[in-house]
C-alpha positions as CSV (number, residue, x, y, z in Angstrom):
1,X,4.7,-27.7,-20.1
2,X,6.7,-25.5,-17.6
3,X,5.0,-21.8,-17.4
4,X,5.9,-18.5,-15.3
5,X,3.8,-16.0,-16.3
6,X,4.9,-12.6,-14.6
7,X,2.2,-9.9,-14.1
8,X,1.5,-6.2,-12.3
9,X,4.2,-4.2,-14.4
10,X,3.7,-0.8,-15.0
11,X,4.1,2.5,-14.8
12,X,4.3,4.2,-11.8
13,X,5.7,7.3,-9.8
14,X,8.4,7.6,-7.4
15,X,7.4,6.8,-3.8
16,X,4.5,4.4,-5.4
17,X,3.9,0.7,-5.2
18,X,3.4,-1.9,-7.4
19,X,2.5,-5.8,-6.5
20,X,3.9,-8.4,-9.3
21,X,2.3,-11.7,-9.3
22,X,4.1,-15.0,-11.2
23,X,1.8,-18.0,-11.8
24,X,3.4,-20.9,-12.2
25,X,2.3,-24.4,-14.0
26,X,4.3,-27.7,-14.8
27,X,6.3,-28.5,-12.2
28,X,6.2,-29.0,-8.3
29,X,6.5,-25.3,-7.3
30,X,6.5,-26.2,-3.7
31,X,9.9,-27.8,-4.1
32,X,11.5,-25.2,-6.0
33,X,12.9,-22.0,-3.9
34,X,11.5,-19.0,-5.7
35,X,13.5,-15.9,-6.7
36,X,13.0,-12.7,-8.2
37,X,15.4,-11.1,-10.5
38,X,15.4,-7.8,-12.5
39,X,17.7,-6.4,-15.6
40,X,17.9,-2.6,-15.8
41,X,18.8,-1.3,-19.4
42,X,22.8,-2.4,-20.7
43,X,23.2,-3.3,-16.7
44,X,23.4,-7.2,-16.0
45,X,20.7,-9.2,-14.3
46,X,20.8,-9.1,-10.7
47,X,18.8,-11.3,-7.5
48,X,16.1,-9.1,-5.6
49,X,14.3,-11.4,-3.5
50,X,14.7,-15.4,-2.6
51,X,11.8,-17.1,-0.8
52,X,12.4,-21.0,0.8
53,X,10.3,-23.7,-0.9
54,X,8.1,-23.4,2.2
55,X,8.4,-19.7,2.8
56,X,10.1,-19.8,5.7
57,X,13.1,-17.6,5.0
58,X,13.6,-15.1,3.0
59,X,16.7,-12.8,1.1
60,X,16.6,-9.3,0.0
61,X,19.3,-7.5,-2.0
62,X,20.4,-4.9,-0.2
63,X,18.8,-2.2,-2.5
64,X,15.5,-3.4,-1.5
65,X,15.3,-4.5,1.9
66,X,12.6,-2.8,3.8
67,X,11.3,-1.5,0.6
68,X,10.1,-4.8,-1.0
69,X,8.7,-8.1,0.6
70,X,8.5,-11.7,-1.4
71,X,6.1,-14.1,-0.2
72,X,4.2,-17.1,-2.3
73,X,0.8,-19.2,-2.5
74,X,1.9,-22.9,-2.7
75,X,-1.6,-23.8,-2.9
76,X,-1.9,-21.1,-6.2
77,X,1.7,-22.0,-7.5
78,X,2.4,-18.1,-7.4
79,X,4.9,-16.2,-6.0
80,X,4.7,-12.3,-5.1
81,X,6.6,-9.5,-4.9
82,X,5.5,-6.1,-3.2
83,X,7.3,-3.2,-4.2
84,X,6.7,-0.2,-1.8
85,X,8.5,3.4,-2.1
86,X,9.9,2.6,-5.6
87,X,12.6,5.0,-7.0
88,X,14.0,5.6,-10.5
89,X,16.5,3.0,-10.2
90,X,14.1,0.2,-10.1
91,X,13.3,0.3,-13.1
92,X,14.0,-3.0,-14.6
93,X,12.5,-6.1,-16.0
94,X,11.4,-8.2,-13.4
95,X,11.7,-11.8,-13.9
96,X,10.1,-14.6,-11.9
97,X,13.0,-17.6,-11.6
98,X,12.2,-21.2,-10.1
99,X,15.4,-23.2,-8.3
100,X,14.9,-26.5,-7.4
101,X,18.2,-26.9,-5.1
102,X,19.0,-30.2,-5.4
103,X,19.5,-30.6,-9.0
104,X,19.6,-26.7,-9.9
105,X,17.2,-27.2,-12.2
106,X,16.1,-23.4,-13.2
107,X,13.1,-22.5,-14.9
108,X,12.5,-18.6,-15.6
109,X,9.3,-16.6,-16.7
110,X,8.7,-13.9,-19.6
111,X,9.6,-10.8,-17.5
112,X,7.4,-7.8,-16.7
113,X,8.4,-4.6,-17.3
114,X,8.4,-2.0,-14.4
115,X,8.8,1.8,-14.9
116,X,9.4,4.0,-12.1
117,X,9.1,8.0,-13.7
118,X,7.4,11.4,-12.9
């Protein structure tokens, strides 16, 4: 059974950080490129961060670059995202997404909730 469990949401104030974690089971994860996604309230879904299968390269949107860094564990099966000087617009739903290239197989997590406020 395929699981992506997301975790580190929260609460937290502008100019803070937050570290999200997504364990993965039931499937190769060191074949599948790894992406993070988030969906904002009545705003469609949009591509943070893309890390290679072997986390060699790496993809920022351009709302995030220098403020957030992906990396992964493909000896844990987990795939990171830090999130550093956060602003209100980041808040979102963060989902963890797995993208096996050749056959675009896609396999997607729960989502965590993130809340940047004063």
């Amino acid at each position: 059974q395929v699981q992506l469990v997301e975790v580190g949401g929260g609460l937290v104030q502008p100019g803070g950080s937050l570290r999200l974690s997504c364990a993965t089971s039931g499937f190769i994860f060191s074949t599948y490129v790894m992406r993070w996604y988030r969906q904002a309230p009545g705003k469609e879904r949009e591509l943070v961060a893309t890390i290679a299968t072997d986390g060699g390269g790496t993809a920022y949107a351009a709302s995030v670059r220098d403020r957030f860094t992906i990396s992964r564990d493909n000896a844990k099966n987990t795939v990171y995202l830090q999130m550093n000087s956060l602003k209100p617009e980041d808040t979102a739903v963060y989902y963890c997404n797995a993208w096996r290239i050749y056959d675009t197989r896609v396999y997607w997590g729960q989502g965590t909730q993130v809340t940047v406020s004063s």
